[in-house]
N, C-alpha and C positions, 0 to 999 in steps of 0.2 A: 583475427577471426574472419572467415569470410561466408562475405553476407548471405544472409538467410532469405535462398529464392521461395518466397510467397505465392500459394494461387493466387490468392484473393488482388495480389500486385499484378500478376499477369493476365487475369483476367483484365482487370481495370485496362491496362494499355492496349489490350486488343479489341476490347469493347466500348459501343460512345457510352453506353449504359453499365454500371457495376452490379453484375448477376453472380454469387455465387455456387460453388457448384453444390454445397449443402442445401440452397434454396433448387436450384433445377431438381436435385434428390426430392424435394416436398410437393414442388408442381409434378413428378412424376407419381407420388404417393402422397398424392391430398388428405388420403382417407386414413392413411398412414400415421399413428399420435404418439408410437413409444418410443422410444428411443433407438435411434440408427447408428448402425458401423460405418466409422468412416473410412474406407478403404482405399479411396484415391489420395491418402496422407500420407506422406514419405513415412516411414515406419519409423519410430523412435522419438516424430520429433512432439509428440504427445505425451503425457505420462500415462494418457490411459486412451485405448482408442473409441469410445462410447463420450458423442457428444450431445448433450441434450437437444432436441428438437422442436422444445416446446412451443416458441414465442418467439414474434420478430423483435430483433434487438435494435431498440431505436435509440439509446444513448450508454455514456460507462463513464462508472464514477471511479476514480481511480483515488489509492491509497498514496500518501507520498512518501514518509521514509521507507526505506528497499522497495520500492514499487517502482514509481517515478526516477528517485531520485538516490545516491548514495550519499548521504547525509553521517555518517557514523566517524569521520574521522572528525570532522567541527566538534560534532556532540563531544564526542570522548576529549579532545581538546579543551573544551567550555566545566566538561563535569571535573576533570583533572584537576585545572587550574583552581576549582572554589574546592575542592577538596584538599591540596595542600595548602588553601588560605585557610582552612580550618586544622592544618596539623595533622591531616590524617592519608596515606598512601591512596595515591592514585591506581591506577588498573591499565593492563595491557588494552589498546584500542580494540583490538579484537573481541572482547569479553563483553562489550559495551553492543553486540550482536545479540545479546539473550536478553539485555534489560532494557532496549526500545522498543517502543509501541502500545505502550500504554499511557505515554504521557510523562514530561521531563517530573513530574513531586513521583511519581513510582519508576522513574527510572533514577532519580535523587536516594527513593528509600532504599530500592536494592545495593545501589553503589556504597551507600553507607553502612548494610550490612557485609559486605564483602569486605570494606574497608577495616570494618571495627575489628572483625574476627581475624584479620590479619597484626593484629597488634596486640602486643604481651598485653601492654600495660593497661591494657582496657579488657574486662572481666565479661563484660557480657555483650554481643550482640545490640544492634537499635533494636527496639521496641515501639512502633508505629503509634501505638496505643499509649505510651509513657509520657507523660505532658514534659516534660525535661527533654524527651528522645523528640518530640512533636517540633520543638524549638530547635534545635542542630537542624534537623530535616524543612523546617523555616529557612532557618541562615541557609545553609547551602543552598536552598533552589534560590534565594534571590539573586546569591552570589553566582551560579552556572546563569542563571537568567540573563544576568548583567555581561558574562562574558560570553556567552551564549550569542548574545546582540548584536554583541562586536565581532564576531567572527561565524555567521553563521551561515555565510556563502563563500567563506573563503578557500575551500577544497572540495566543498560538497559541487558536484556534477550528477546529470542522464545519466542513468545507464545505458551501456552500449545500445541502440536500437530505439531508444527511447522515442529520439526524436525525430526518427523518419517514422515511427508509427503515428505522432503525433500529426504529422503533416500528410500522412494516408489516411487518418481519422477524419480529418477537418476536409484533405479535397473529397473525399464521403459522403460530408455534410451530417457527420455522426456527433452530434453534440458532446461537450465533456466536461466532469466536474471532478473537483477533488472534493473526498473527506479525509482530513489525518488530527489526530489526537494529541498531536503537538499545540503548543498555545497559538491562537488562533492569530493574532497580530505578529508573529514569526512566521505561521503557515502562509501568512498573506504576501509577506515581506521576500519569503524565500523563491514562491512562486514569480511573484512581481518582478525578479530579478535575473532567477536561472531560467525559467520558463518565459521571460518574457514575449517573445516571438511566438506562443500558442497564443489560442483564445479556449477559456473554460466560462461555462457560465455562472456556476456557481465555487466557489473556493472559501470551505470551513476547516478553523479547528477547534479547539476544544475552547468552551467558554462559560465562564463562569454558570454554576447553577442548570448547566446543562449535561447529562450523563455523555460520558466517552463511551466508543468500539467497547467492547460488542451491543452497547445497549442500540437498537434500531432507530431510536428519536431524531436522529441528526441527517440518518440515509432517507429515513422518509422525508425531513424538508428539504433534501433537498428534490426529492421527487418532486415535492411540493412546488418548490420555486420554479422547477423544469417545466412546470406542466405535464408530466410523462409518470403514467403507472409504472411502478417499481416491477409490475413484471415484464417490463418494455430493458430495464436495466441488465447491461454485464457491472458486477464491481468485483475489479482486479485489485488484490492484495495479496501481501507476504505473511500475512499472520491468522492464528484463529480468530482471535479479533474482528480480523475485517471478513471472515469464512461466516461467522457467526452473525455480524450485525449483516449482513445480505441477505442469509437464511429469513431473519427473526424477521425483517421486510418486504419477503416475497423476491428480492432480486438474483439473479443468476452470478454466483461468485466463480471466482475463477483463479484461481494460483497464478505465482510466479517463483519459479525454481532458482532466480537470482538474488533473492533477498536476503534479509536476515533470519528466516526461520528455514527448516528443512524440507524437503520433500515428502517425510514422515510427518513431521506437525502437521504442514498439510491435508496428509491425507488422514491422521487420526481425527482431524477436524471437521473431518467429511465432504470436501469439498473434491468434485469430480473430472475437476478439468483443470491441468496444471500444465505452463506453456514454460518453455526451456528459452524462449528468445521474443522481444515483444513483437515482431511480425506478426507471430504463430494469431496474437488474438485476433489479426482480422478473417483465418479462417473459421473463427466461431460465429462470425457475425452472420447471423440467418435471416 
């Protein structure tokens, strides 16, 4: 694929100062507050050309599975392997695209409804709810957990781009955090390891007694820990999930057309600005 030439890169190298030209658009129209066309953007490579103008962006908390990072062949790996310790058909790796991001016990529970209803000899579907079905769905996440551990940077890579945006972020001096709804001592573990060469300031996942995406509790501390008003925030994710816990926090979300949900989730999600390559997000930065 070849590389995706960025204003916001060429700016940078021609400038000792990084000015973009959405920001020269706002010093030309101070008085100017709704939304502007951006018209100096190669055509297409936006999913919509209306980018919000609201607020200067002074940090992005970024999602990790399909955001960051491609995580889905470990996972389906990990879920595989405890699902025929338990005797029950594993699933093509690809399928394992619909049921991450909410967290490995609901990506545990759907794998075991697809499982069950592929097999004669079992009459009904899991039942979430059924203290019998409660326990299989026990067994198996400790069992993906355990092998989950063991293998859960062993294929997982950046996505293309990932990592020169990450390194155009920071010489920015644009602060960066994750949130992802995987367990928080994997989320730590995985960044610590594939991302180690960034610096993020904050880096959560999911943890006990604390609600996951979409609830807003987790985007706010980490506002919190930032010191930075969430309307200071871009948060880039691939799922409603993370469209909606931005929303319900005041921060600015932002698609990513590479992940594991569609371009239509997306946008049923309501989220207005969907980038095709991660370059594209430093020409949101205003």
């Amino acid at each position: 694929m070849a590389p995706v030439e960025c204003q916001a890169i060429r700016r940078r190298n021609q400038q000792d100062s990084f000015i973009p030209q959405s920001a020269i658009r706002q010093i030309n129209h101070s008085k100017q507050e709704e939304e502007t066309k951006v018209d100096d953007i190669k055509p297409g490579r936006f999913q919509n050309g209306w980018v919000s103008m609201r607020t200067k962006v002074r940090a992005i908390l970024f999602d990790l599975d399909g955001t960051l990072l491609n995580t889905i062949r470990d996972i389906g790996i990990a879920t595989n392997h405890a699902l025929k310790e338990h005797n029950l058909p594993g699933h093509n790796l690809k399928a394992y695209r619909d049921m991450v991001g909410g967290g490995l016990r609901n990506l545990v529970e759907q794998s075991l409804q697809r499982s069950t209803t592929a097999r004669d000899n079992i009459p009904n579907i899991v039942n979430v709810k059924e203290s019998s079905d409660k326990s299989l769905i026990d067994n198996v996440l400790k069992s993906v957990l355990h092998k989950y551990n063991e293998c859960c940077c062993e294929y997982t890579k950046p996505y293309p781009g990932i990592t020169d945006l990450l390194k155009e972020l920071a010489a920015l001096k644009i602060p960066m955090s994750i949130l992802s709804n995987k367990d928080h001592d994997l989320t730590v573990k995985i960044v610590s390891k594939i991302l180690e060469d960034h610096k993020f300031e904050v880096v959560l996942g999911a943890r006990e007694g604390i609600p996951k995406k979409p609830n807003p509790q987790s985007t706010l501390e980490v506002s919190e820990k930032m010191n930075i008003s969430p309307v200071n925030f871009l948060f880039v994710g691939d799922t409603s999930a993370d469209v909606q816990a931005a929303k319900a926090s005041k921060m600015e979300p932002v698609g990513v057309s590479w992940g594991y949900r569609s371009i239509e989730h997306l946008k049923q999600a309501g989220v207005k600005n969907i980038i095709n390559h991660p370059l594209e997000l430093l020409d949101l930065i205003v």
